[in-house]
Every structure is written in C-alpha cells, then in structure tokens.
Backbone as a printed PyTorch tensor [residue, N CA C, xyz], in Angstrom:
tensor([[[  0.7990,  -1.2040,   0.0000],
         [  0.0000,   0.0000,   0.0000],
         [  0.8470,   1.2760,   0.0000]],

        [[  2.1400,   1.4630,   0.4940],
         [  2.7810,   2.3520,   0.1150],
         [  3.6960,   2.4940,  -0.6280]],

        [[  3.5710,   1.8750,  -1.3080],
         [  4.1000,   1.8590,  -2.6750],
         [  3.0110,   2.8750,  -3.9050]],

        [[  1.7920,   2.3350,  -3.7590],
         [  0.3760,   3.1160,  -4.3620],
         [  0.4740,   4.3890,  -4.0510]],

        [[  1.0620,   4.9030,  -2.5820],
         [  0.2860,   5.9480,  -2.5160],
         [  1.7250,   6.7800,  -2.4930]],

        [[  2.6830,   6.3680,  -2.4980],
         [  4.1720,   6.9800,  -3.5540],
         [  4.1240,   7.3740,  -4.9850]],

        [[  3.2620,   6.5340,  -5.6540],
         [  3.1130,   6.1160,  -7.1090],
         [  1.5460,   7.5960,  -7.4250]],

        [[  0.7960,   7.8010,  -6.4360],
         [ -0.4480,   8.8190,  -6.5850],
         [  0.1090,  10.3100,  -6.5360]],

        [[  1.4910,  10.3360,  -5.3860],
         [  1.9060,  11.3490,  -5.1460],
         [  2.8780,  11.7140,  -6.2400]],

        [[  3.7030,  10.6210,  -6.7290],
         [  4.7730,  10.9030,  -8.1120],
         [  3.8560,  11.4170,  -9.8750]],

        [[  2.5320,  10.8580,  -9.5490],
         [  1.7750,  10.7280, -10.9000],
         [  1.5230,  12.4290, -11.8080]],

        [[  1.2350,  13.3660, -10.4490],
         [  1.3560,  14.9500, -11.0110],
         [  2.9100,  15.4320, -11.7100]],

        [[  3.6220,  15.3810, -10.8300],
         [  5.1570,  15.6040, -11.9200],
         [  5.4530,  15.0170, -13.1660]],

        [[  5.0150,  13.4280, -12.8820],
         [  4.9850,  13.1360, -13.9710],
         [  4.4450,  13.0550, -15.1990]],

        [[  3.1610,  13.3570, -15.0660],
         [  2.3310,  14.2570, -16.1990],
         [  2.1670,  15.0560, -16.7610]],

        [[  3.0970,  16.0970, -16.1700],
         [  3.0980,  17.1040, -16.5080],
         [  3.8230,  17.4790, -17.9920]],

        [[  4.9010,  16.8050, -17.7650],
         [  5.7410,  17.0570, -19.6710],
         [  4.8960,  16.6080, -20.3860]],

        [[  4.2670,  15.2870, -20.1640],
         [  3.6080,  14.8740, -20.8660],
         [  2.2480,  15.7160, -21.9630]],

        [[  1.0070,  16.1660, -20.5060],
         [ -0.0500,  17.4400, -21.2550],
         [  0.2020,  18.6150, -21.3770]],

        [[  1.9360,  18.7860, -20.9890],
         [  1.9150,  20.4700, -21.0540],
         [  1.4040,  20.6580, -22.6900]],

        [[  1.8610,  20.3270, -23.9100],
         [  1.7780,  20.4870, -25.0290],
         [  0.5220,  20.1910, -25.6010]],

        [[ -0.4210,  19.0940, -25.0530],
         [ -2.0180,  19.0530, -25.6150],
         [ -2.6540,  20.0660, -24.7880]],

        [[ -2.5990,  20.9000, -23.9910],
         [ -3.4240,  21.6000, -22.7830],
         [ -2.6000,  22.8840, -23.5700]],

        [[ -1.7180,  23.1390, -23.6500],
         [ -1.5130,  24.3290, -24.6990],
         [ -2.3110,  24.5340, -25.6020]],

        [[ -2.7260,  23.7370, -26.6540],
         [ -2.8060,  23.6020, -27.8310],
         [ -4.0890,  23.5670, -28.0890]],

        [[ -5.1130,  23.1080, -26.3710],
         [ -6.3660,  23.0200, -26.1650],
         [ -6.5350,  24.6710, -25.8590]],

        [[ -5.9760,  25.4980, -24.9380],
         [ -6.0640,  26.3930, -24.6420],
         [ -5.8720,  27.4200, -25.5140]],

        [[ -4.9120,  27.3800, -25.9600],
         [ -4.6100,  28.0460, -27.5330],
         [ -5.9970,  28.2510, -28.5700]],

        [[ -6.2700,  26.9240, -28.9750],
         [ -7.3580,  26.3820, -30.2350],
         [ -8.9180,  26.6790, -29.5150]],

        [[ -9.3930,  26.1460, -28.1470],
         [-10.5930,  26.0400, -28.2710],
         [-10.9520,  27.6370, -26.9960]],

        [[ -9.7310,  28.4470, -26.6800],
         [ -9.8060,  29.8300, -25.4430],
         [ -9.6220,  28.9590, -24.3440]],

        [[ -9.4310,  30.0000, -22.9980],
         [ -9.4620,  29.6960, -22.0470],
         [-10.6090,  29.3140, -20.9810]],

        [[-11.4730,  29.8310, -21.7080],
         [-13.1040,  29.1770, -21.0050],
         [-13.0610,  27.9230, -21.3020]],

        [[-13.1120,  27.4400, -22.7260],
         [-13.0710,  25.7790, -22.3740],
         [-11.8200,  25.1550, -21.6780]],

        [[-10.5280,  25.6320, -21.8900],
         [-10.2040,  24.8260, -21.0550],
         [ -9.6590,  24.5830, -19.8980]],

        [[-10.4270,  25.8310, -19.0230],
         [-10.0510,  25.6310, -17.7320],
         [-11.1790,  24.9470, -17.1250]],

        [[-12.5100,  25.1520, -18.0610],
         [-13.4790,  24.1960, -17.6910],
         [-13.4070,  22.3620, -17.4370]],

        [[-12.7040,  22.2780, -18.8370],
         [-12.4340,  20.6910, -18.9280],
         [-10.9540,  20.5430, -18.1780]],

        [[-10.3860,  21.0220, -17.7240],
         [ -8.9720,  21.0850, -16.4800],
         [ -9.8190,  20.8770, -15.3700]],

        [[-10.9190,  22.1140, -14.6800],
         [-11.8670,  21.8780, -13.6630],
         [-12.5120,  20.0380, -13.7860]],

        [[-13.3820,  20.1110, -14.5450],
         [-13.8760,  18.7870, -14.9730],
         [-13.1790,  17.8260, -14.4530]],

        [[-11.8870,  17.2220, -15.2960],
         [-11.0270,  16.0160, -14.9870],
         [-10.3780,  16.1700, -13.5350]],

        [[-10.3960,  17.6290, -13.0950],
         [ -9.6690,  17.9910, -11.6780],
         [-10.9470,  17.3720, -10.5760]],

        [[-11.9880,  17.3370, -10.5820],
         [-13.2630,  16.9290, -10.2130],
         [-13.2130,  15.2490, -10.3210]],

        [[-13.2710,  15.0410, -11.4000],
         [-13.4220,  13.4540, -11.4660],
         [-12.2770,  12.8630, -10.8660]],

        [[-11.3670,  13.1840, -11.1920],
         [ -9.5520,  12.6030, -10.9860],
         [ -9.9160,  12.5360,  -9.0920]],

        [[-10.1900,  13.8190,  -8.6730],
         [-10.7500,  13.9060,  -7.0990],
         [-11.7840,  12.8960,  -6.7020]],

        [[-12.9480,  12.5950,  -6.9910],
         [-13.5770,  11.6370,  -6.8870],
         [-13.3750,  10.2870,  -7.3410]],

        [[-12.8150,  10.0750,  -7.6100],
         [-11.8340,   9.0530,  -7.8250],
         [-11.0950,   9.0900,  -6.8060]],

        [[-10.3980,   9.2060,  -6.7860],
         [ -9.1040,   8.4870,  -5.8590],
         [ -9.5660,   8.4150,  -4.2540]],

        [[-10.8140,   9.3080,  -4.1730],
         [-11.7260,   9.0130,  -2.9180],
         [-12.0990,   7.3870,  -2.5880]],

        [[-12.6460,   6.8670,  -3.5740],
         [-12.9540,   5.6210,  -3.6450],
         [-12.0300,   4.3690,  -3.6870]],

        [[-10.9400,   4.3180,  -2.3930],
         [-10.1480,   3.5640,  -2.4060],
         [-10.2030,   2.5170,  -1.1110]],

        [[-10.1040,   1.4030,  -2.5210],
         [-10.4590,  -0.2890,  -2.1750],
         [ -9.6090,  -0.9450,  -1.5670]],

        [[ -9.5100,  -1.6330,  -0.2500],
         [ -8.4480,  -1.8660,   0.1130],
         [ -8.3340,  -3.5230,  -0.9370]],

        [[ -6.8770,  -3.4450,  -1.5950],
         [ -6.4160,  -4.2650,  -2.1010],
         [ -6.5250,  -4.1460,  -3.3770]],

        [[ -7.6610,  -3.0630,  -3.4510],
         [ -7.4180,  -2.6230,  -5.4620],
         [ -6.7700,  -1.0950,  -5.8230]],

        [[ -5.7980,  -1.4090,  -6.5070],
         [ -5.1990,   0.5520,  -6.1640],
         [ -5.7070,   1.0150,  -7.8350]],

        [[ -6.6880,   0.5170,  -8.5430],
         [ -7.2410,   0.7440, -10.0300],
         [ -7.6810,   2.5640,  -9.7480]],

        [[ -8.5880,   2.3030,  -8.8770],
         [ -9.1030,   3.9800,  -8.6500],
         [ -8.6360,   5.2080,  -8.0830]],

        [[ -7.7040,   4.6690,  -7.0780],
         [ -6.8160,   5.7640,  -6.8490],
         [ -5.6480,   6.6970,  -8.2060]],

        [[ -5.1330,   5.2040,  -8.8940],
         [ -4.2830,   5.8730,  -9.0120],
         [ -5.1800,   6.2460, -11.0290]],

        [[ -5.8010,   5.8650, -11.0660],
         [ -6.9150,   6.3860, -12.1250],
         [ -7.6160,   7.9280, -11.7410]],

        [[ -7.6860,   7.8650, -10.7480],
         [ -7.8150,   9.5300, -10.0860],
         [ -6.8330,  10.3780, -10.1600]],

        [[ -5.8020,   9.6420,  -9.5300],
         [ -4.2900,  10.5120,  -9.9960],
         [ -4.0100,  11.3030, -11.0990]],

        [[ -4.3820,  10.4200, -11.9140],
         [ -3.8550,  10.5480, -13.5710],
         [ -4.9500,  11.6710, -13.9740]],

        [[ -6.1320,  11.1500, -13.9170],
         [ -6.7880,  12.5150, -13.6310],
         [ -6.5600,  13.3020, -13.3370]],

        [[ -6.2040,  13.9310, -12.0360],
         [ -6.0970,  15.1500, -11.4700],
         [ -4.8330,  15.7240, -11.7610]],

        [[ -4.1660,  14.9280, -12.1660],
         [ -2.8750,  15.4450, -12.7460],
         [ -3.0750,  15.9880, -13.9000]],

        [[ -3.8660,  15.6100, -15.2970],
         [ -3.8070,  16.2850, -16.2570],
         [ -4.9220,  17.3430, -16.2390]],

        [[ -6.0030,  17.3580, -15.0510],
         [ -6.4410,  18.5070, -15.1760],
         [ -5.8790,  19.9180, -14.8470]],

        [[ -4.7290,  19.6290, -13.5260],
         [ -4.0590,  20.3550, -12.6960],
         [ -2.8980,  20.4550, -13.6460]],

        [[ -2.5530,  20.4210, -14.6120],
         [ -1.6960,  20.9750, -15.9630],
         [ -3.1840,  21.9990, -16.9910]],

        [[ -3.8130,  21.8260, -16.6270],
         [ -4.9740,  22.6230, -17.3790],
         [ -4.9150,  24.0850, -16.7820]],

        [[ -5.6000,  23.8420, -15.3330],
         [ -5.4080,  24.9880, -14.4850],
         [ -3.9310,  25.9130, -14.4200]],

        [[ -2.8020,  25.0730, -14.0470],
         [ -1.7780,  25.9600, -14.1630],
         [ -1.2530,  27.0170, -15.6470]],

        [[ -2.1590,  25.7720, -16.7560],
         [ -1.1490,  26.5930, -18.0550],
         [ -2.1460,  27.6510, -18.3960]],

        [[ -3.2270,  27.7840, -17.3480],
         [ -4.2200,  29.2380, -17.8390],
         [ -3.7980,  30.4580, -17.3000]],

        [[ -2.7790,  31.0850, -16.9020],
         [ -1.9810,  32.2960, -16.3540],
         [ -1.6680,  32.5020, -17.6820]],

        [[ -0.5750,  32.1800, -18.4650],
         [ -0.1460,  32.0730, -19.2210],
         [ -0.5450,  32.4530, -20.6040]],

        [[ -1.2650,  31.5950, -20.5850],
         [ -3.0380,  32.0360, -21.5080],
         [ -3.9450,  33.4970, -21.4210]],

        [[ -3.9650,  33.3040, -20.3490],
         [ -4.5560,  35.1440, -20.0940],
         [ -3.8010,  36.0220, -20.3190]],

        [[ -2.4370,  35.8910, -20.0210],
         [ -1.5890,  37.0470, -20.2430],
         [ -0.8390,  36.9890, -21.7890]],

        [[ -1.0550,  36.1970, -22.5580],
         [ -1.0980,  36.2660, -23.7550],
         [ -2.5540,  37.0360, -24.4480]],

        [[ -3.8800,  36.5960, -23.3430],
         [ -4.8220,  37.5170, -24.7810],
         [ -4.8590,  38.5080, -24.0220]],

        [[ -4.4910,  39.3200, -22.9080],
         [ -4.7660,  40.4750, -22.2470],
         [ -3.6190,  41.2510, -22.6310]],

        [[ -2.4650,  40.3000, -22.8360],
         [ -0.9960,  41.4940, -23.2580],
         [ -0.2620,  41.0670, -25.0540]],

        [[ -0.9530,  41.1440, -26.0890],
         [ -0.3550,  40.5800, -26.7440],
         [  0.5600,  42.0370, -27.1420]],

        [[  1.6750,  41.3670, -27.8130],
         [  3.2700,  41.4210, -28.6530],
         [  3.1310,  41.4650, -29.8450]]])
C-alpha cells in the first residue's frame, strides 16, 4: 500500500511534460473558457476518484491521480493564456 500511494503522489510531476503540449494547444485552439473548464472537470473526477479507495485494489486511486494530474496541468497553463490575450506582442 505504500508503494500506491508513492506512485499517486509521483503521478502529477509526472504528467506534466507529458499534457503540457495538448493543454496548450487546447487552450490556444478552443480559449481559455473551455479549457479551464475541462482542467476543472477532470480535476473533479480525478478527485472523486481516488476518494474511492479499495483496500487491495489501487485501479481507482491511481486512475484519479492521472486525472487530477492532467487537469491540474490545465489549471496551471491558464496564467499564461490570459496574459497572452490580455498582453499581446
């Protein structure tokens, strides 16, 4: 079991290289209303999820993880986003 919950806590860093570039590209293409909405969203589910933990099945925790990790790359890359359409160059 602590191994799982090493593996829930490592899962945000490690996602992060990964959606920085689709969560750009979402944010970029579809504005920042959708996608801090669908960042909120998966940040929501990814959370309810990992609530629901089975002793002896680690499927939902760390399925929550992964979740909340790529929503929580949503949320952070929207600073970024705003200050590109509020200050453009």
């Amino acid at each position: 079991m602590p191994e799982v919950i090493t593996l829930i806590v490592l899962l945000g860093p490690i996602m992060h290289p990964f959606m920085a570039t689709p969560c750009n590209w979402i944010l970029d293409r579809f504005g920042v209303r959708i996608g801090c909405s669908f960042g909120g969203l998966l940040l929501v589910l990814g959370v309810w999820a990992r609530t629901n933990l089975i002793v002896g099945n680690p499927f939902w925790p760390i399925l929550g993880a992964i979740l909340a990790a790529m929503g929580n790359v949503f949320i952070l890359s929207s600073p970024s986003a705003f200050a590109l359409k509020w200050f453009p160059s």
